[in-house]
DRENDO-1510 file (C-alpha; in Angstrom, 1 decimal, always signed):
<recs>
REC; n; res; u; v; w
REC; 1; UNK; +7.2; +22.2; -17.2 .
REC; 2; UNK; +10.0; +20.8; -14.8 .
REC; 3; UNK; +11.2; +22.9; -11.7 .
REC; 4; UNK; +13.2; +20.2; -11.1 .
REC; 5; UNK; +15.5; +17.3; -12.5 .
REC; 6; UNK; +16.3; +13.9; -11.3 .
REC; 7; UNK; +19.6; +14.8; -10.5 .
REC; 8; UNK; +17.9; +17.1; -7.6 .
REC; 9; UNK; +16.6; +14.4; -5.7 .
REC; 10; UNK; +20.4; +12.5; -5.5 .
REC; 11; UNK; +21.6; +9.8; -6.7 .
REC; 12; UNK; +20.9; +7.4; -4.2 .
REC; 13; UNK; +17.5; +8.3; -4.4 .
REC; 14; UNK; +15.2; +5.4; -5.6 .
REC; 15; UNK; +12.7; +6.2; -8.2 .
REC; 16; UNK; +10.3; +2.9; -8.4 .
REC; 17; UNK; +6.6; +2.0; -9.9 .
REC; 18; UNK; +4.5; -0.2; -7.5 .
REC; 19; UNK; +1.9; -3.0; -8.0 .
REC; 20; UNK; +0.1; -5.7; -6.1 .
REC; 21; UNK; -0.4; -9.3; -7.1 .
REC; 22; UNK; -4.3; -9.2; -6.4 .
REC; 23; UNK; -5.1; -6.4; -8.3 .
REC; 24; UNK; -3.0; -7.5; -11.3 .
REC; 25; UNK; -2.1; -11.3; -11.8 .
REC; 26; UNK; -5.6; -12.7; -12.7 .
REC; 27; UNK; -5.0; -16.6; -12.4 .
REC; 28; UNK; -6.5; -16.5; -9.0 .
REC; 29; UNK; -7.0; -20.6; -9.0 .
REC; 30; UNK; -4.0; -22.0; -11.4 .
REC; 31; UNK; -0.7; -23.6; -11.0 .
REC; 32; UNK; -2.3; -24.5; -7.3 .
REC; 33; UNK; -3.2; -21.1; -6.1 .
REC; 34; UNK; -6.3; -21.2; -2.8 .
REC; 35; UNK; -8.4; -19.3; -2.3 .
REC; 36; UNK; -7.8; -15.7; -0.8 .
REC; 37; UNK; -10.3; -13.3; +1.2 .
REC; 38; UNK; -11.0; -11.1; -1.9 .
REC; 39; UNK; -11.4; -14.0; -4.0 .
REC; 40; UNK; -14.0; -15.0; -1.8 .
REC; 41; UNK; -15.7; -11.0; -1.1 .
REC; 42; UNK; -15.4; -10.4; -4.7 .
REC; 43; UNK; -18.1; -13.4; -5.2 .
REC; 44; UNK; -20.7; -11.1; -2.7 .
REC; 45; UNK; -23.8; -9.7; -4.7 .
REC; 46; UNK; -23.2; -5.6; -4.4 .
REC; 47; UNK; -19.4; -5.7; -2.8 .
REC; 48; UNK; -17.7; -4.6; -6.0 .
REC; 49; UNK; -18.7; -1.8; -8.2 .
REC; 50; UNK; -20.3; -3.1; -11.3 .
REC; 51; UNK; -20.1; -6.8; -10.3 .
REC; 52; UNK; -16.8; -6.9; -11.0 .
REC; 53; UNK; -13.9; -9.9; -10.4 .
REC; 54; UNK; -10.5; -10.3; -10.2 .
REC; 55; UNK; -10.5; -13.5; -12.4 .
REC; 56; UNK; -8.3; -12.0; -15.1 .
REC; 57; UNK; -7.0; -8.4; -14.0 .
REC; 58; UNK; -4.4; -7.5; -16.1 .
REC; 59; UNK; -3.5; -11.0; -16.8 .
REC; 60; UNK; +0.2; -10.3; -15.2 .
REC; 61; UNK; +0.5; -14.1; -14.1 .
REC; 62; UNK; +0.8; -14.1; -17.8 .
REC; 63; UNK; +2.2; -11.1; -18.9 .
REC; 64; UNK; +4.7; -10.2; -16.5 .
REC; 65; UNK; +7.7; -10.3; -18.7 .
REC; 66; UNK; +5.6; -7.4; -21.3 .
REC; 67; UNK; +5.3; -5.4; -17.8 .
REC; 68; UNK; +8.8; -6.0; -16.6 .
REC; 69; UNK; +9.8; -4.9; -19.9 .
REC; 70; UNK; +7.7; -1.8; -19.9 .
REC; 71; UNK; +9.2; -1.0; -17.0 .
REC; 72; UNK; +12.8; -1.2; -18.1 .
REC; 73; UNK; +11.4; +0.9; -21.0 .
REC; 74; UNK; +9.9; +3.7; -18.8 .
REC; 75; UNK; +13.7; +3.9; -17.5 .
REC; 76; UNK; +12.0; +3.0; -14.3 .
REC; 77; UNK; +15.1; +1.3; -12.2 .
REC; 78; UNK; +13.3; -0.2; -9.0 .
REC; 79; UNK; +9.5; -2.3; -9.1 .
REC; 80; UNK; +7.7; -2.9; -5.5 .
REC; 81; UNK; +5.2; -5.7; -6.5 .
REC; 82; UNK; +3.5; -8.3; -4.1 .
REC; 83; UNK; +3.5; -11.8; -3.0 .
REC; 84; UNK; +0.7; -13.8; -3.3 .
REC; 85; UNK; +0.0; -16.1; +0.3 .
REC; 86; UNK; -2.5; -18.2; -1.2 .
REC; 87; UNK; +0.1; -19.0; -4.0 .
REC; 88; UNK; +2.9; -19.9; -1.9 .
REC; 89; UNK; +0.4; -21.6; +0.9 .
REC; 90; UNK; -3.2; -22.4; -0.5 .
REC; 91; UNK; -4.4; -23.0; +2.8 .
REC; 92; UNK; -2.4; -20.3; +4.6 .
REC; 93; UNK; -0.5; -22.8; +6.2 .
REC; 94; UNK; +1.1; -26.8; +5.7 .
REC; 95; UNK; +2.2; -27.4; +2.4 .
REC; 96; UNK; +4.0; -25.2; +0.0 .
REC; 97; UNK; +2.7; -25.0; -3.2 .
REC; 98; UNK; +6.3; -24.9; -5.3 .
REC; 99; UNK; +4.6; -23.9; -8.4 .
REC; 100; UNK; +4.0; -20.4; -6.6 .
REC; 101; UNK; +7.4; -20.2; -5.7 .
REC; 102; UNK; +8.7; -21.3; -9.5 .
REC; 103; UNK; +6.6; -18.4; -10.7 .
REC; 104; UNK; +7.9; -15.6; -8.2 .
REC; 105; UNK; +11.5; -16.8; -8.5 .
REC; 106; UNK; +10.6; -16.5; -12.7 .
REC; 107; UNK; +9.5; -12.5; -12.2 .
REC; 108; UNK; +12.9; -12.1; -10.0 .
REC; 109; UNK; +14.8; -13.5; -12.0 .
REC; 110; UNK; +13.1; -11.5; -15.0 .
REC; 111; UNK; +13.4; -8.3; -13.4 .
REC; 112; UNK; +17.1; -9.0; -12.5 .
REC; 113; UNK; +17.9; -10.1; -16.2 .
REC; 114; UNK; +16.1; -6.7; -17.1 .
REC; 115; UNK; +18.3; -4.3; -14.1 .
REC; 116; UNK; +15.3; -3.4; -12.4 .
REC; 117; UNK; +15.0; -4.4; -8.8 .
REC; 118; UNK; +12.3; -6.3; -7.5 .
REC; 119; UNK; +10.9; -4.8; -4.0 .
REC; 120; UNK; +9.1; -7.3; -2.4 .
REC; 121; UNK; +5.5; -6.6; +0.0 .
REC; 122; UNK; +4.7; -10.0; +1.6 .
REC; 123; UNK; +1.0; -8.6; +2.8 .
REC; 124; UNK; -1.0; -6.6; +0.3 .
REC; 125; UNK; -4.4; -7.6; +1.8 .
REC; 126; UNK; -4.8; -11.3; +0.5 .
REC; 127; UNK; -5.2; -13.0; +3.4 .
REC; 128; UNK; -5.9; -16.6; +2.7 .
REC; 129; UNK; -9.6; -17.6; +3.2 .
REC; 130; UNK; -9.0; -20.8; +5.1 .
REC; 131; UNK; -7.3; -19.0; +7.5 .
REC; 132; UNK; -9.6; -15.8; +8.1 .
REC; 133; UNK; -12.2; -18.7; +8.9 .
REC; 134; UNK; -10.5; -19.6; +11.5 .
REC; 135; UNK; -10.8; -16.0; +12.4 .
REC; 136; UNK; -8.4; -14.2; +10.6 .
REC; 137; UNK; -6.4; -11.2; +11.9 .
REC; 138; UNK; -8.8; -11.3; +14.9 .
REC; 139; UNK; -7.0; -14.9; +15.9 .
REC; 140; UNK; -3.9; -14.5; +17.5 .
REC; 141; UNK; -2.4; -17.3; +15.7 .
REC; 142; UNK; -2.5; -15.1; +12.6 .
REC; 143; UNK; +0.7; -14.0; +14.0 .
REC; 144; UNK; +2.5; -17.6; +13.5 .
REC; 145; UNK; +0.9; -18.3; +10.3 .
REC; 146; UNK; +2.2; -15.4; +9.0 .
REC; 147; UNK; +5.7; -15.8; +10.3 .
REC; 148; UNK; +5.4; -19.5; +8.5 .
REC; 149; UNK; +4.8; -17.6; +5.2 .
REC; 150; UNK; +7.7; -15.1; +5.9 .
REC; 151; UNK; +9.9; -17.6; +6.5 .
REC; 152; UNK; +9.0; -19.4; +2.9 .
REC; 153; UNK; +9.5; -16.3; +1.2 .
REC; 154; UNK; +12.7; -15.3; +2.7 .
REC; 155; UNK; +14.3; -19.0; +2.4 .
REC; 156; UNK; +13.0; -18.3; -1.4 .
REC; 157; UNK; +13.6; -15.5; -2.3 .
REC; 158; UNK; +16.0; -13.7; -0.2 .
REC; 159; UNK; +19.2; -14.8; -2.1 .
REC; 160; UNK; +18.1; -12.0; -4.8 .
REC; 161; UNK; +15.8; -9.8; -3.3 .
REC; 162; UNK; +17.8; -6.6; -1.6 .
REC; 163; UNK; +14.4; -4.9; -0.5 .
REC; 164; UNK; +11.3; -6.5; +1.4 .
REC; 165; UNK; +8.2; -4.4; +2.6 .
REC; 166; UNK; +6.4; -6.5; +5.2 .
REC; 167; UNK; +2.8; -5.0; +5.0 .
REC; 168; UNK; +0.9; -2.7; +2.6 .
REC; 169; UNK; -1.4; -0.1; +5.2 .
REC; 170; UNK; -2.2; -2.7; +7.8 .
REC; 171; UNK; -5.2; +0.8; +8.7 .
REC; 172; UNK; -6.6; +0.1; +5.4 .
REC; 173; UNK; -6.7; -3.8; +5.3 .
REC; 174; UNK; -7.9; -3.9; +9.2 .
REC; 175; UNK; -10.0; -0.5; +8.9 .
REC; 176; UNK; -12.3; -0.9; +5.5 .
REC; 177; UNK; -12.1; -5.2; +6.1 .
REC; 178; UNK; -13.0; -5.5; +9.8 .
REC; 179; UNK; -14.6; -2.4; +10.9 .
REC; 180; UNK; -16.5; -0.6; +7.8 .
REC; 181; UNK; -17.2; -4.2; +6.1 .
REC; 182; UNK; -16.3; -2.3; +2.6 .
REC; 183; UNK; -13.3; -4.5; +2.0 .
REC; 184; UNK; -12.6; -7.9; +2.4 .
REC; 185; UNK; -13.4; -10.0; +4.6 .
REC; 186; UNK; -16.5; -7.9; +5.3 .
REC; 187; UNK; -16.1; -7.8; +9.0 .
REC; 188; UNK; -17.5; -4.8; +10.9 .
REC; 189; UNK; -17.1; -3.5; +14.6 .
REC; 190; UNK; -14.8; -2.8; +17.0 .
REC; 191; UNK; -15.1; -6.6; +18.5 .
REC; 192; UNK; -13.0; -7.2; +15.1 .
REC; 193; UNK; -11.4; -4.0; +14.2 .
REC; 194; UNK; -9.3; -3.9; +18.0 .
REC; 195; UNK; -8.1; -7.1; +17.8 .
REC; 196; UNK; -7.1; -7.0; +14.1 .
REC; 197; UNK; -5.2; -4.2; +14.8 .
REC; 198; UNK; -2.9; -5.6; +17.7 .
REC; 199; UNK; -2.8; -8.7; +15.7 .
REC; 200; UNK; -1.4; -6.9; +12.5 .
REC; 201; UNK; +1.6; -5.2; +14.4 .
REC; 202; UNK; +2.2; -8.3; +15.7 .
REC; 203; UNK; +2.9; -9.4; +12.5 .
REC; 204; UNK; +4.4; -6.8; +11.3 .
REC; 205; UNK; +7.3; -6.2; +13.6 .
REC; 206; UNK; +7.6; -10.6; +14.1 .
REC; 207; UNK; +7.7; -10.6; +10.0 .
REC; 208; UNK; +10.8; -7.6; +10.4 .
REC; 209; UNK; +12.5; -9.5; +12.8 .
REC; 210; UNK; +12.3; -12.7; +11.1 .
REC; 211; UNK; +13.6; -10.9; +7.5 .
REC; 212; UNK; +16.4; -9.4; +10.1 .
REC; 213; UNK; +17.7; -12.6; +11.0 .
REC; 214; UNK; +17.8; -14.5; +7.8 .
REC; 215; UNK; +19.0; -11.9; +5.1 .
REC; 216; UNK; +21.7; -9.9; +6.7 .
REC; 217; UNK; +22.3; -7.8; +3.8 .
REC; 218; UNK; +18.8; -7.3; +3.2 .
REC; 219; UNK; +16.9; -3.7; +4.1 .
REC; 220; UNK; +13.4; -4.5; +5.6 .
REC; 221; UNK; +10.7; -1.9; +5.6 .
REC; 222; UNK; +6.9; -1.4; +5.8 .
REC; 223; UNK; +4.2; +0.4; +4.7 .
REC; 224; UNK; +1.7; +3.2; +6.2 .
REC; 225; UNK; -1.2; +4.8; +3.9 .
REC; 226; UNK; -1.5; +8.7; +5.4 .
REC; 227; UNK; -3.3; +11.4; +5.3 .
REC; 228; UNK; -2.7; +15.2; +5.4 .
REC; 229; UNK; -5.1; +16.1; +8.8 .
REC; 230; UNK; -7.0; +19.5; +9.3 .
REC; 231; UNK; -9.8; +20.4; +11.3 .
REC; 232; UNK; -12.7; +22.3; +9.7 .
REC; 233; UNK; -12.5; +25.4; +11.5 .
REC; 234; UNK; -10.4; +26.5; +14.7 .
REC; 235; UNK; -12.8; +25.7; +17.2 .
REC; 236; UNK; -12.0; +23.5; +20.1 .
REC; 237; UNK; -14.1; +20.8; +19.3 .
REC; 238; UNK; -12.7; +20.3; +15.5 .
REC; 239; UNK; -9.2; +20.5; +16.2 .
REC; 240; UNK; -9.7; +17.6; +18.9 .
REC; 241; UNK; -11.6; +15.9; +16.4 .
REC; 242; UNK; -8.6; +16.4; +13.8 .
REC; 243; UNK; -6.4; +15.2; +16.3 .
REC; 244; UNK; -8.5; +11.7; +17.1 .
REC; 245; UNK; -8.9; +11.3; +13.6 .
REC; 246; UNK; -4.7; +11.7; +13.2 .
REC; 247; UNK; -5.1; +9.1; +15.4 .
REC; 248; UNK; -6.4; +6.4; +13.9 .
REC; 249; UNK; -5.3; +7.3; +10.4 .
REC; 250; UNK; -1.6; +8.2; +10.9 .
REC; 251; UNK; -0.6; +7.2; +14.3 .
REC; 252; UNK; -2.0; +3.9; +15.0 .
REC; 253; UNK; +0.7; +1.8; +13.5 .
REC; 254; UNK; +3.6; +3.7; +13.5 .
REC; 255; UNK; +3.6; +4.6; +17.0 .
REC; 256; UNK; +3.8; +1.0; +18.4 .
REC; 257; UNK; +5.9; -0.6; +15.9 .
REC; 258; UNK; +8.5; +2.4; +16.7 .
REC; 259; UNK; +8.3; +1.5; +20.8 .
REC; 260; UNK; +5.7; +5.0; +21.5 .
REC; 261; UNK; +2.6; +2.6; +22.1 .
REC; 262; UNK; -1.0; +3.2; +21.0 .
REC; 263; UNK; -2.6; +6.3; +20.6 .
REC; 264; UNK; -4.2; +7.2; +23.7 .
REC; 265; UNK; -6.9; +9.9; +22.9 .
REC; 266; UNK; -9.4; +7.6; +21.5 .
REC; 267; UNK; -11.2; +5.7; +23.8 .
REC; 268; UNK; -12.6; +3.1; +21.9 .
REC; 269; UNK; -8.4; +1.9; +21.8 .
REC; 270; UNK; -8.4; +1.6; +25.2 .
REC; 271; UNK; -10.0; -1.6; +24.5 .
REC; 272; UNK; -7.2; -2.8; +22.7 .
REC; 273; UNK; -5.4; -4.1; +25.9 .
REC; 274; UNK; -7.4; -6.4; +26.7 .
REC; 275; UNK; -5.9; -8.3; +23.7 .
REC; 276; UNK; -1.7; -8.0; +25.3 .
REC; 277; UNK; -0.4; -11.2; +26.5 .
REC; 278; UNK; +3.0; -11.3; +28.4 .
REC; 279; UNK; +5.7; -9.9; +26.4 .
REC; 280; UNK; +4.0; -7.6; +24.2 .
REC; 281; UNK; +4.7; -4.0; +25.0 .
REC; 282; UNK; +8.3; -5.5; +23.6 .
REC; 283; UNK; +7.2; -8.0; +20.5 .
REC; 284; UNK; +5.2; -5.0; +18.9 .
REC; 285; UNK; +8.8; -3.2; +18.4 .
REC; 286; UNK; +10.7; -3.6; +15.6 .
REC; 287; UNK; +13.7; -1.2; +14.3 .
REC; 288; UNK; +12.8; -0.8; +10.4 .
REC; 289; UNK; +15.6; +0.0; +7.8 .
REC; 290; UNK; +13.1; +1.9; +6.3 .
REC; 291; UNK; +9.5; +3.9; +6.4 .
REC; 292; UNK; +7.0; +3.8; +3.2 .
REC; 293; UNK; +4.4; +6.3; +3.1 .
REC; 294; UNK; +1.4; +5.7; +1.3 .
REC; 295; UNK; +0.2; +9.5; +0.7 .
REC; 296; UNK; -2.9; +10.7; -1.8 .
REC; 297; UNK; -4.6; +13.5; -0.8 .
REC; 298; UNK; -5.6; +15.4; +2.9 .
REC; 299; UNK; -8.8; +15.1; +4.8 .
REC; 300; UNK; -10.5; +17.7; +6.6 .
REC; 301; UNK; -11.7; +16.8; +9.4 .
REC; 302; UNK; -14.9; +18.0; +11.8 .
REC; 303; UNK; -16.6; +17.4; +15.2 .
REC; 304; UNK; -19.4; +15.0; +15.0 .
REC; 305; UNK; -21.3; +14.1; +18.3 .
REC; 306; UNK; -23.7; +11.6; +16.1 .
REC; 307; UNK; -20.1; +9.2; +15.0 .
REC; 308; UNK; -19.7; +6.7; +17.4 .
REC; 309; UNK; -16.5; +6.0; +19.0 .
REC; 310; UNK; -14.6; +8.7; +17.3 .
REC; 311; UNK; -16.7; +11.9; +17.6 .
REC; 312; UNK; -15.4; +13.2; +14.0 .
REC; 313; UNK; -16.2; +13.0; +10.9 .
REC; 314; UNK; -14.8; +14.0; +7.3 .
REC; 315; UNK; -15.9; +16.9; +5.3 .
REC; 316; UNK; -16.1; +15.3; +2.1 .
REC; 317; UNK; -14.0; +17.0; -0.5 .
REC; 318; UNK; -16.8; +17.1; -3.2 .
REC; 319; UNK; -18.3; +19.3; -0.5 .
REC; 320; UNK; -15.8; +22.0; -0.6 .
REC; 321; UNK; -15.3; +22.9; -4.4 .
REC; 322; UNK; -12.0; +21.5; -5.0 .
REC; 323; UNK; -10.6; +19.7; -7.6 .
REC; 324; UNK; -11.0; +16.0; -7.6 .
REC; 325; UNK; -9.2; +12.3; -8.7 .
REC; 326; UNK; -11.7; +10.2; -10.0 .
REC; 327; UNK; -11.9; +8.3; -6.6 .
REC; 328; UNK; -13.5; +11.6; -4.7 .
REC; 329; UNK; -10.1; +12.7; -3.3 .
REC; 330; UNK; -8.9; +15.8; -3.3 .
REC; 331; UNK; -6.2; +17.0; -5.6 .
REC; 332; UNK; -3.6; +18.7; -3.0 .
REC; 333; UNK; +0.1; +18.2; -3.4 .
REC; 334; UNK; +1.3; +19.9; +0.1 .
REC; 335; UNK; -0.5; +16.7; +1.6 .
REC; 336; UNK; +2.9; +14.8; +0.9 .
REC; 337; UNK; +5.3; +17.7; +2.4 .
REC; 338; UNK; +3.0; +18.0; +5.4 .
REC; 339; UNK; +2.9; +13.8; +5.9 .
REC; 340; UNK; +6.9; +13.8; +5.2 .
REC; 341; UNK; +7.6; +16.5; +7.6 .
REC; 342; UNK; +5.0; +14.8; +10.3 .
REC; 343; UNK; +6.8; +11.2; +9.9 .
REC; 344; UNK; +10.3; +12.7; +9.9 .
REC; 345; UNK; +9.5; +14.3; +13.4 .
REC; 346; UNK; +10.2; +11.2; +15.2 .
REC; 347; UNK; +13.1; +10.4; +16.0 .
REC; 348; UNK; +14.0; +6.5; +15.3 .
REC; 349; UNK; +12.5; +6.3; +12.2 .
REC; 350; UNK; +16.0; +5.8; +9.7 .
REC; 351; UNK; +15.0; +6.9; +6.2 .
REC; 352; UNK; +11.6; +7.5; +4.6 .
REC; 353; UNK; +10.8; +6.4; +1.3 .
REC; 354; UNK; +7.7; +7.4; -0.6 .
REC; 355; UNK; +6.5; +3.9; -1.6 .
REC; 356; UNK; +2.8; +5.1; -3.2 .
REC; 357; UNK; +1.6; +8.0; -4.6 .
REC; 358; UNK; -0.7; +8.5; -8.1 .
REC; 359; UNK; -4.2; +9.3; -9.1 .
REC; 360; UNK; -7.0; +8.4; -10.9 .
REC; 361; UNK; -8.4; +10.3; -13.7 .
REC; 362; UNK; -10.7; +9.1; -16.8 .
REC; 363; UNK; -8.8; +7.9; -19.6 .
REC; 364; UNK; -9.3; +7.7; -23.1 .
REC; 365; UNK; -7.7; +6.2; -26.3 .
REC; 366; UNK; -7.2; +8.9; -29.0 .
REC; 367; UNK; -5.7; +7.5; -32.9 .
REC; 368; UNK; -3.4; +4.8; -29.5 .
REC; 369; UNK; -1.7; +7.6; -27.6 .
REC; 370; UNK; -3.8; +8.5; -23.7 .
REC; 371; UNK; -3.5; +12.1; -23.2 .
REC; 372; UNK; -3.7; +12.8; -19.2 .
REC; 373; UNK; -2.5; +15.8; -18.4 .
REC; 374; UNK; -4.0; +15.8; -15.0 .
REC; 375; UNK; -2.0; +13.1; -13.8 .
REC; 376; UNK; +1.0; +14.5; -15.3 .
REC; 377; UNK; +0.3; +17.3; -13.6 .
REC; 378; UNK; -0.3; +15.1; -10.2 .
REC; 379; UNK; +2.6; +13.6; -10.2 .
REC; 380; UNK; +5.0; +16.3; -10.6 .
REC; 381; UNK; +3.4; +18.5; -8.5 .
REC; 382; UNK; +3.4; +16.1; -5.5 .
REC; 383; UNK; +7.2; +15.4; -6.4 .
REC; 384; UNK; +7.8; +19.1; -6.3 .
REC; 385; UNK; +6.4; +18.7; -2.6 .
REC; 386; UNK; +8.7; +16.0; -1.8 .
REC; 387; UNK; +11.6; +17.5; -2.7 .
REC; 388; UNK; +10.7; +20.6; -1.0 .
REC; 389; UNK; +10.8; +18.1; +2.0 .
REC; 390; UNK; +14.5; +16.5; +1.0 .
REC; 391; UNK; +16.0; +20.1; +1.2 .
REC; 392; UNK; +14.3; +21.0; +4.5 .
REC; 393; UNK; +16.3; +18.0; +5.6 .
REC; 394; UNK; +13.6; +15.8; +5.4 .
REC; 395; UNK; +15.5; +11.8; +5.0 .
REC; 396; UNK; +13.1; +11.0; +2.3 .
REC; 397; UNK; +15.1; +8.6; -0.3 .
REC; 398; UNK; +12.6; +7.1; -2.6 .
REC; 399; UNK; +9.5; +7.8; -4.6 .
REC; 400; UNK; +7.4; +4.7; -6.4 .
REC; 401; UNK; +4.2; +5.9; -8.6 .
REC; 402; UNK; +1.2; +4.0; -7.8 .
REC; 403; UNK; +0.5; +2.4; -10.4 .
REC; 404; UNK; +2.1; +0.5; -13.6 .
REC; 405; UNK; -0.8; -0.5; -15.2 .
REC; 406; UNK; -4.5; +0.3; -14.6 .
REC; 407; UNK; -5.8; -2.4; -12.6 .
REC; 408; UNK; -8.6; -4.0; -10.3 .
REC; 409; UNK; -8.9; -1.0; -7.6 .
REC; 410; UNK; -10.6; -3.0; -5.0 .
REC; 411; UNK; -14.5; -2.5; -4.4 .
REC; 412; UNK; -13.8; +0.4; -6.9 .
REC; 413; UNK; -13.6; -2.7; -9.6 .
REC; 414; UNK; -11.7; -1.4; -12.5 .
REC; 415; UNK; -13.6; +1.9; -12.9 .
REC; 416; UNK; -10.5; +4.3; -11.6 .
REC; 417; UNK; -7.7; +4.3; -13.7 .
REC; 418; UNK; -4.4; +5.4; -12.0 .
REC; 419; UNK; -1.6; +3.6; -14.0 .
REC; 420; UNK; +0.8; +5.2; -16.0 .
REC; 421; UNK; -0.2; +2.3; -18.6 .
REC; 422; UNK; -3.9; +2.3; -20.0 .
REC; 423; UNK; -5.0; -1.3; -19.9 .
REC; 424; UNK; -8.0; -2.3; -22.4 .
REC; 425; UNK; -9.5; -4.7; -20.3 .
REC; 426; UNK; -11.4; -6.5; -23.1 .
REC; 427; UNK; -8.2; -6.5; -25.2 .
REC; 428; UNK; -5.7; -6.4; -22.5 .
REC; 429; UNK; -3.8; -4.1; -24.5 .
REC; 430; UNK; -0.8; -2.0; -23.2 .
REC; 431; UNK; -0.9; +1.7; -23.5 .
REC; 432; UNK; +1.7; +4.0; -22.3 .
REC; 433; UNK; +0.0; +7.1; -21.1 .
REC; 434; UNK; +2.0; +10.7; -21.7 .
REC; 435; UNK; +2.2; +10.5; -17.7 .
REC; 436; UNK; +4.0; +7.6; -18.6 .
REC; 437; UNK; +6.2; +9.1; -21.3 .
REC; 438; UNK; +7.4; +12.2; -18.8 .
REC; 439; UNK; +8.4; +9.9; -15.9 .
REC; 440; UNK; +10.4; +8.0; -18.9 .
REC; 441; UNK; +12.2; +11.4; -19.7 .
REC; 442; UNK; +12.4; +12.8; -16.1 .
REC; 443; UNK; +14.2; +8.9; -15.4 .
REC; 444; UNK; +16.2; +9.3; -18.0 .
REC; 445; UNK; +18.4; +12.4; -17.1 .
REC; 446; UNK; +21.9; +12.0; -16.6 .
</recs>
């Protein structure tokens, strides 16, 4: 099936699995642990699909050495997994809980004694609870409370972690959790979503510079979810509607932390300076050692004069007869190449590493083997795309799957399956999936 081998990407290209603590450690109130924002939405009548919690996940507080060890198995050299806050800080901020730090130094120190390297995210969306209600990324002070957990984990950790992510798609976790209300905290409007956003890449680039000073050795990145942008039909009024909708999706993060400002053809952003204090065209800066690109599918994109703020909507893709992930997403593997080539065109971003990319698809246990040919088929056609973008020039140097293990997907509760490991979530059994077995063998190459 392979057009391609490992060897094709180079060898300092970093293959990699990622996870986050929320949707797989379970143990959300032991050794100490407070209470996060999704602990909290999770409790909300009709927030999660099916009613579901987070309580147990896949139980990885427990388990993580059976993981670890299924990732040294799976010849998979490099796992991006997260850092709880509420662990480390139950309230957010004050005292340290050192039972969180015992347990994240014990997965280090496990993955180390296995050879994979840990890649730390210190923000996957778990904002503590005591601090969001004192506002949460709409208070400014957001930005010192997460420098004061930054700090923590760097003093902690830093002597044996090489690669640090500071935030996991600060769109998603500001867009879906304080403008749509689908995600935690449940905010909605632009009253929240504006300052959020300013807030976020605040903390981003003060959470680089931090990392910068204290591990010298270290290479300090962070994350962008994307999409693949086109406008319904040529007309005038779609393409501008593609382009507002680029906007907010793929530009609205990147584009200050990398010194360009905010997008300025959506007017609803303009809004957004009325949040700047002295100093700030400067503090949102920060030079990272690395890009990650969260990429899954494309969205097309078309002029809507009934959508407030935005004028555009998206053409859903179970609209347009194409083939679909279980979470309604298109399957479209030039979405990656497109994203790659769009991120490579400016100019002071370093490297590019792909730090997400999978798909859900139902799964099934036949006589304990999970036959998903769709997701094999997924993955290598999306790598196919990357390394069409690596020999166009593209400085893309990484891929991580998303994900290990099937896990708690957010509202979607446990209902989409994208891990390369089934998890019987009575049982909490461990299944490698064939997708699973073919990233093994493609690893494996000498």
């Amino acid at each position: 099936m392979n057009k391609f081998k490992k060897i094709d990407f180079g060898e300092e290209f970093h293959w990699g699995v990622s996870a986050a603590a929320f949707q797989t450690e379970g143990a959300c109130y032991k050794d100490g642990k407070g209470q996060s924002i999704w602990d909290e939405f999770t409790t909300r009548k009709g927030k999660i699909l099916n009613g579901e919690t987070a309580l147990t996940a896949c139980d990885f507080y427990h388990r993580y050495q059976e993981d670890i060890d299924i990732v040294k198995q799976l010849n998979i050299p490099n796992f991006r997994f997260s850092i709880s806050w509420t662990r480390i800080l139950p309230e957010g901020t004050g005292e340290v809980n050192q039972a969180g730090i015992d347990y994240y130094n014990k997965v280090i120190d496990y993955c180390l004694q296995q050879g994979v390297e840990p890649w730390l995210t210190l923000y996957h969306w778990d904002l503590p609870y005591a601090l969001e209600l004192k506002g949460g990324w709409t208070n400014r002070e957001v930005v010192n409370w997460f420098g004061e957990f930054v700090n923590i984990c760097a003093d902690s950790f830093g002597d044996r972690v090489k690669y640090w992510m500071v935030m996991n798609e600060p769109s998603v976790f500001t867009g879906a959790g304080y403008f749509l209300g689908i995600h935690a905290p449940g905010r909605t409007g632009l009253k929240n979503f504006i300052p959020a956003i300013h807030h976020a890449v605040l903390a981003m680039a003060t959470g680089g510079r931090i990392l910068k000073q204290k591990l010298l050795d270290a290479e300090i990145g962070t994350t962008f979810s994307c999409s693949h942008i086109e406008p319904h039909t040529q007309r005038h009024k779609d393409i501008a509607a593609a382009k507002r909708a680029d906007a907010l999706i793929n530009r609205l993060f990147i584009e200050p932390i990398l010194g360009l400002g905010y997008p300025d053809n959506v007017p609803a952003l303009k809004k957004i300076k009325n949040y700047f204090q002295a100093g700030d065209e400067e503090a949102i800066k920060f030079d990272f050692d690395f890009i990650g690109l969260q990429n899954y599918t494309r969205e097309i994109v078309q002029y809507s004069f009934f959508t407030p703020y935005i004028g555009a909507r998206l053409v859903k893709a179970k609209d347009r007869n194409v083939p679909l992930t279980d979470m309604g997403w298109e399957v479209h593997p030039p979405s990656i190449y497109y994203i790659i080539k769009k991120y490579s065109a400016y100019s002071n971003i370093k490297k590019i590493l792909i730090t997400e990319n999978g798909a859900a698809f139902p799964d099934k246990i036949e006589q304990n083997e999970v036959d998903d040919p769709k997701r094999l088929a997924y993955i290598h056609d999306m790598l196919e795309q990357v390394l069409k973008a690596k020999n166009e020039g593209c400085n893309v140097q990484g891929y991580f799957v998303w994900t290990l293990t099937d896990n708690f997907e957010w509202a979607e509760g446990y209902h989409p399956r994208f891990g390369l490991v089934h998890v019987d979530f009575d049982t909490l059994k461990r299944t490698i999936k064939n997708s699973g077995h073919w990233y093994r063998e493609l690893l494996g190459e000498q």
